[in-house]
N, C-alpha and C positions, 0 to 999 in steps of 0.2 A: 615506579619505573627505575631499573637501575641506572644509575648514572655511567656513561659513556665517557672519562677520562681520555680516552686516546684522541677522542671524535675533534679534528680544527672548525671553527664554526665558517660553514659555507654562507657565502656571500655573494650577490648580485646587485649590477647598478645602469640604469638606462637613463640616459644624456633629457634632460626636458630644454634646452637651452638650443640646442643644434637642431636644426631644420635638415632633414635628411636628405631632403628632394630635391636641394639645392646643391648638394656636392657632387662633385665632376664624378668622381667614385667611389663604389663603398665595396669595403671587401672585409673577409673576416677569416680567421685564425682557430682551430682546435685542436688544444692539446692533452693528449689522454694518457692520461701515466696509470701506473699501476695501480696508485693510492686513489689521486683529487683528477679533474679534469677539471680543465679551465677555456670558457670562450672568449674573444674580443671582435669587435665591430669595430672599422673604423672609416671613416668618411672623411676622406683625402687623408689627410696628416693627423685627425683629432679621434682621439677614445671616446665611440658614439656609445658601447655598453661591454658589463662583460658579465660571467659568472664565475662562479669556482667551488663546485660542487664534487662531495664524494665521488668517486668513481663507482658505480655499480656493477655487481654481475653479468650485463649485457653492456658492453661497450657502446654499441649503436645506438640505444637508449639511451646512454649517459652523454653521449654526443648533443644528440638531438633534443636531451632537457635542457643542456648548457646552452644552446644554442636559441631556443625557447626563452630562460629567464632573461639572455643578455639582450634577448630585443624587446621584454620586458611590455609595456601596454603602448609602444609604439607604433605605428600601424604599419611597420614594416615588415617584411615576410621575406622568406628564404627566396623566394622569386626577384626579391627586389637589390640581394646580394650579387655583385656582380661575377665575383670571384672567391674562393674561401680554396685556403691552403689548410691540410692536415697535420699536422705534428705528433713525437710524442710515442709512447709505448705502443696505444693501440690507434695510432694512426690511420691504419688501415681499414679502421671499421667506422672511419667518416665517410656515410654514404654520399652525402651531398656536396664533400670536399672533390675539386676538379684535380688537385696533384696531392702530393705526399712531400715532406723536404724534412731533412733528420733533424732534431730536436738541438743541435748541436748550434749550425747556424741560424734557428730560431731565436735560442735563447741568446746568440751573440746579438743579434738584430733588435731585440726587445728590448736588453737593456742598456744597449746605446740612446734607443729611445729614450728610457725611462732615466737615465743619469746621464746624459747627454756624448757628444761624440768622442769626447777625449777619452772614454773609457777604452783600457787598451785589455782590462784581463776581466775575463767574467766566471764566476765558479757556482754552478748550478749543483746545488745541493737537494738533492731528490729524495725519493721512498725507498729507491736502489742502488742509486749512484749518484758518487760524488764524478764532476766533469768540471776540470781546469782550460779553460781557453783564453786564447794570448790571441790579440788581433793585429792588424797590419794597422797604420792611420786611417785606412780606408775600410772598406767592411770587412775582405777579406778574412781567412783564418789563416792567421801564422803559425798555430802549435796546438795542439789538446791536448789531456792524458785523462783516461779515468782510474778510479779504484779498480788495479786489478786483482781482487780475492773474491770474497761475497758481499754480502750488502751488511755486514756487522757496523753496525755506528749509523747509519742512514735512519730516513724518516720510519721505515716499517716498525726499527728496532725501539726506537724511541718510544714509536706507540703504544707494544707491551708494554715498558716500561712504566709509561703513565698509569696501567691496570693495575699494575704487578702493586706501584705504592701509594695509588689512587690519590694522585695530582694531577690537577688539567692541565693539558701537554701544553694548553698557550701558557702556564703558568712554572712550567719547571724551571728554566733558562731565569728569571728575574730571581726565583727560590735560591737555587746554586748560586747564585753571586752574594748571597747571604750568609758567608764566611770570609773569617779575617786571613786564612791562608789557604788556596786547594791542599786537599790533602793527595796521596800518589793517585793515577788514575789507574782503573782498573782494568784490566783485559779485554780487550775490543777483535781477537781473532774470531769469536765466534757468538754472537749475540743474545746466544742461550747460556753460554758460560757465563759471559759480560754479565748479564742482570742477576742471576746466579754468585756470583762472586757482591754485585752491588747489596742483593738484601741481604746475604751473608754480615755485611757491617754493621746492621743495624745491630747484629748482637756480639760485635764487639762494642758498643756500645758508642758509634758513630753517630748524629742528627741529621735527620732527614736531608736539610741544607750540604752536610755535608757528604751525605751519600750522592746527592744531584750532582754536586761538585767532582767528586770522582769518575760517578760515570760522563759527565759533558766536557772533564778535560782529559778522559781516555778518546773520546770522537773529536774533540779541536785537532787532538796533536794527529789521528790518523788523518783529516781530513789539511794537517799542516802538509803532510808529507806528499801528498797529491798536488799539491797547489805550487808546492816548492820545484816541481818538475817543469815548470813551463818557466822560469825566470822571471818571479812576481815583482810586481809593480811597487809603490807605498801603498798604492791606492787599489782597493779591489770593488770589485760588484757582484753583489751577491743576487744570485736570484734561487726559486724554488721554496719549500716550503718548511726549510731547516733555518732559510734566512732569518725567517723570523724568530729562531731560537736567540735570544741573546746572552743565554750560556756559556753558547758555543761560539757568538759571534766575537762577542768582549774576548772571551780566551786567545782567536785565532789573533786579532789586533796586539794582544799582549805580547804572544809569544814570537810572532811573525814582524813585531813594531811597523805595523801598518794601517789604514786606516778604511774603514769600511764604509762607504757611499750609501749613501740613501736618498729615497726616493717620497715622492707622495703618491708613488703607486704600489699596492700588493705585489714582493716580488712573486709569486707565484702563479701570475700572468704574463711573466717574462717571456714566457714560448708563444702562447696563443697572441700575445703581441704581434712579437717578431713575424709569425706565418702570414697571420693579416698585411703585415707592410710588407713579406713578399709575393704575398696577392697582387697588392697595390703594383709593385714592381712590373709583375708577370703581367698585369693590363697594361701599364703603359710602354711597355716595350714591344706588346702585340699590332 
């Protein structure tokens, strides 16, 4: 079987420790992007389960598997959710989601959660798009900007990328930091050019390491220039499924001298978090 380079290994986890039946409520979160779709459960304030599974060709399917693995062999059922909020690209094709709420104040929501309330700037780095958001002390949304061109340097591109020099895409970001100086980075207007120019180095006789290198600090510096429009913090919070590149994270830190928050949660359940707590929200306000 061929090996699958771009493929992120999906994951699923159901709580054995938390008694469901017992929580005042449970509500849950799906968010379906273009690439992964990600679900969370949560029973009052605690992550009862989640998943984070490829997106599939049918949205509604990949809704509804997520939402399957993240209740995992507990004997809880979609009947026993009080509330479930939708996020996310394909939002919309969460049939058993009761609202919709844009992926924007999700992902702000989520990872307050998940790196606690002081976090003032949150930069969702996606499969399409980078999104800079600056918050109030409070939840509100003070600012966002996203990339406005195409999605060149985002998660999709990357994932060629991994084919094109068959590296596991969890593996390129530690790879690239395997040089004593980046060399220039390469063209990121247009992400066929981009990887085009990247193998082009191999035969000027560049190393691998250093070819990651050019291409992950030609996407740091686009994905600086985004983030620099909302008035950054020292401290940022990454969420999405770029966060976990640390190629690009180490770079943004270097060149931005700021410092990057971490969690003990996958960021790339930062959305389907956040919908869940304003599940939560939208019950007890009713």
């Amino acid at each position: 079987m061929t090996q699958e380079y771009w493929r992120w290994p999906e994951s699923a986890w159901t709580s054995k420790d938390i008694d469901w039946k017992k929580s005042k409520t449970v509500t849950a979160g799906v968010d379906i992007g273009s690439n992964s779709t990600q679900s969370a459960i949560m029973c009052d304030n605690l992550l009862f389960g989640y998943a984070n599974l490829r997106t599939g060709p049918d949205y509604r399917e990949s809704a509804g598997a997520a939402m399957r693995q993240a209740l995992g062999k507990s004997a809880m059922t979609l009947k026993d959710i009080r509330y479930t909020v939708g996020t996310g690209w394909g939002s919309r094709n969460v049939s058993f989601a009761q609202k919709t709420v844009d992926e924007i104040n999700c992902h702000a929501r989520g990872a307050r959660f998940m790196h606690g309330p002081a976090v003032k700037i949150i930069v969702d780095l996606g499969a399409q798009t980078c999104k800079a958001i600056r918050l109030y002390d409070w939840d509100r949304i003070r600012d966002f900007v996203m990339n406005d061109k195409c999605a060149a340097g985002m998660g999709r591109s990357i994932e060629v990328m991994a084919d094109l020099l068959q590296v596991p895409i969890q593996e390129m970001g530690e790879r690239s930091l395997a040089v004593d100086k980046d060399p220039e980075p390469v063209s990121t207007t247009c992400y066929a050019f981009a990887n085009t120019e990247a193998i082009g180095l191999f035969r000027e006789g560049y190393k691998e390491s250093e070819v990651l290198a050019a291409y992950l600090f030609a996407i740091a510096w686009r994905i600086h220039g985004t983030i620099g429009r909302v008035q950054p913090e020292k401290e940022l919070a990454f969420t999405g499924g770029l966060a976990k590149n640390t190629g690009i994270v180490k770079r943004l830190e270097r060149e931005m001298k700021m410092t990057a928050l971490t969690s003990e949660y996958d960021p790339q359940l930062a959305g389907a978090i956040g919908a869940a707590l304003i599940a939560r929200d939208i019950v007890e306000k009713a």
